[in-house]
N, C-alpha and C positions, 0 to 999 in steps of 0.2 A: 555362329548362330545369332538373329535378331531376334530381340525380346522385345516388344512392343509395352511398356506398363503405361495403360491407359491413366494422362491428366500427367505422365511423367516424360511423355517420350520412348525412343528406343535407343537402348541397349547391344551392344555386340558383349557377348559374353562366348566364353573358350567350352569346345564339345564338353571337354571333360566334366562341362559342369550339370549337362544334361542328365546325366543317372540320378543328380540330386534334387534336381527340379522336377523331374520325373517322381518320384519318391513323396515329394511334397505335392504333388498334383496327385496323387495316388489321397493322399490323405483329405484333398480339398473335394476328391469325384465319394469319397465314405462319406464327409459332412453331409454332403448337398442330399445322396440316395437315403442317409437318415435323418433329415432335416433338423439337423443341429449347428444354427445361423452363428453360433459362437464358433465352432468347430472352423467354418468357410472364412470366416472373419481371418483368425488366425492361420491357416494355410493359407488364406493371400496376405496376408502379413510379412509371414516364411517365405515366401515366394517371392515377394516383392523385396524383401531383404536380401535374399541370398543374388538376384540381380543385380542391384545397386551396390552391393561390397565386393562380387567378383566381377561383374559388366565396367565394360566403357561406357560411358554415356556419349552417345553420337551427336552431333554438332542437328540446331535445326532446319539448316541447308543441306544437312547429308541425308537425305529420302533413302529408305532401303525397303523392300518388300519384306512384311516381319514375317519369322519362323510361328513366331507363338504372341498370344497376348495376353496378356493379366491384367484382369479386372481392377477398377477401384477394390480399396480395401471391406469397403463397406457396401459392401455387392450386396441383394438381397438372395434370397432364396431362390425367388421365383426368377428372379433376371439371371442367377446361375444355370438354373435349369433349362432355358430358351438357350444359352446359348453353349451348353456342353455338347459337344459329341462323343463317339465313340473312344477317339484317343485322348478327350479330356483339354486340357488347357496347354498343353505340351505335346508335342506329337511324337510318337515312340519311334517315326523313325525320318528321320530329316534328307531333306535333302543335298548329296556332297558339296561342298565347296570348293 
């Protein structure tokens, strides 16, 4: 899976790690529907952390179509909202590799 963390690059991170990021994206789609900007802050924190200690970070010549992408940490409310969908910032079901 490519993880795109926006102002950082992408990431290849292992499936396995997808039920956790899923989990933490779960927590980042409750902030944003109860507008508690601390709440989002910190799920893309968690998010952007658990990438960067289990991800590769991919070379800036290695282009890959990302799976997922994570916001700056300091996303606002409103710029979360424009850009959630239904499956949120992870998508629940990827496609094989």
């Amino acid at each position: 899976m490519i993880v795109r963390l926006l102002g950082e690059g992408q990431f290849r991170v292992d499936d396995a790690l997808v039920e956790r990021l899923n989990e933490l994206d779960d927590q980042v789609a409750k902030a944003i529907e109860e507008g508690d900007e601390r709440g989002l802050w910190t799920g893309l924190q968690a998010l952007a952390q658990a990438v960067r200690e289990s991800g590769v970070k991919l070379g800036d010549d290695e282009l890959c179509p990302s799976d997922a992408v994570i916001p700056p940490e300091d996303f606002s409310l409103e710029e979360a909202r424009e850009v959630m969908t239904g499956d949120g910032l992870i998508p629940d079901a990827l496609p094989s590799s």
